[in-house]
C-alpha positions as CSV (number, residue, x, y, z in Angstrom):
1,X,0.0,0.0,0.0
2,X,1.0,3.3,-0.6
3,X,0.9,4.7,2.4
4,X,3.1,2.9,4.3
5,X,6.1,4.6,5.3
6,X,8.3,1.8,4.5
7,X,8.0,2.7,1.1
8,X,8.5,5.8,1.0
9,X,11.4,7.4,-1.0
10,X,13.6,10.3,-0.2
11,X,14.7,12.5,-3.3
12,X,17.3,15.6,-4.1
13,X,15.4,17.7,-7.1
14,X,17.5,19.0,-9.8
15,X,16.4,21.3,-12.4
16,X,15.6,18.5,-14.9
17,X,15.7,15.4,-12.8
18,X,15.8,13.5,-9.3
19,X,18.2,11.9,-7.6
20,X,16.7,8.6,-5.1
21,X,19.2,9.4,-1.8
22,X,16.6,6.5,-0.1
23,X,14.7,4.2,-2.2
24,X,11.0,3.9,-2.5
25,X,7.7,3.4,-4.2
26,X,6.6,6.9,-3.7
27,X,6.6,10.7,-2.1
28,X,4.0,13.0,-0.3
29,X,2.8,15.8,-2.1
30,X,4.2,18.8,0.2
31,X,1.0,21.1,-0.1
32,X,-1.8,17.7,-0.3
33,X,0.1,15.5,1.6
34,X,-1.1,12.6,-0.9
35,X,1.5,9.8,-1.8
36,X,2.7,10.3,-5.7
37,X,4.2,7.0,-7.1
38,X,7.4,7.8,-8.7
39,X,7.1,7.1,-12.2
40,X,4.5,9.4,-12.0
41,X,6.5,12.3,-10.4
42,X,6.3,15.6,-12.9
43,X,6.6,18.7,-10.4
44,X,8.6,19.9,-7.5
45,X,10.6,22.4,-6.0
46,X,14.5,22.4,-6.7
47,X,14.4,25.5,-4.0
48,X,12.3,24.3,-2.0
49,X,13.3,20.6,-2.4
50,X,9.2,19.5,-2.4
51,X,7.5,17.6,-4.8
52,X,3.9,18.2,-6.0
53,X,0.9,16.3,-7.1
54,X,0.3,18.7,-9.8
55,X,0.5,21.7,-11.4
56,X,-2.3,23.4,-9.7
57,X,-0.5,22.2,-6.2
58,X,2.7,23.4,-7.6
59,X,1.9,27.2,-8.9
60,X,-0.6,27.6,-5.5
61,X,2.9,26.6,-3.6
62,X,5.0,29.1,-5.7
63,X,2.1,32.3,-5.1
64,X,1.9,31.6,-1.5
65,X,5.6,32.3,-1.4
66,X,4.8,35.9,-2.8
């Protein structure tokens, strides 16, 4: 199941990629919290080092920071 910590991953963002520091199934959406498997991974944060369920989740991240 996808919630289960166990499977979680841990990732450093780059501009065009990520890097798996801990292996894993998936990540939590930092604004949602939802898990997002990781071959279905498109958005995150290289500042902010947070990956997002979409691009709504993303840009409402980015305009909060305004």
């Amino acid at each position: 199941m996808l919630m289960s910590s166990e499977n979680a991953a841990t990732l450093v963002y780059g501009p065009n990629s990520f890097r798996i520091v801990r292996p894993g199934h998936f990540v939590n959406c930092a604004v949602s919290g939802v898990p997002i498997p990781l071959e279905d991974l498109l958005y995150w944060s290289v500042d902010r080092q947070e990956p997002y369920a979409s691009a709504e989740l993303a840009t409402r991240r980015a305009l909060d920071a305004l």
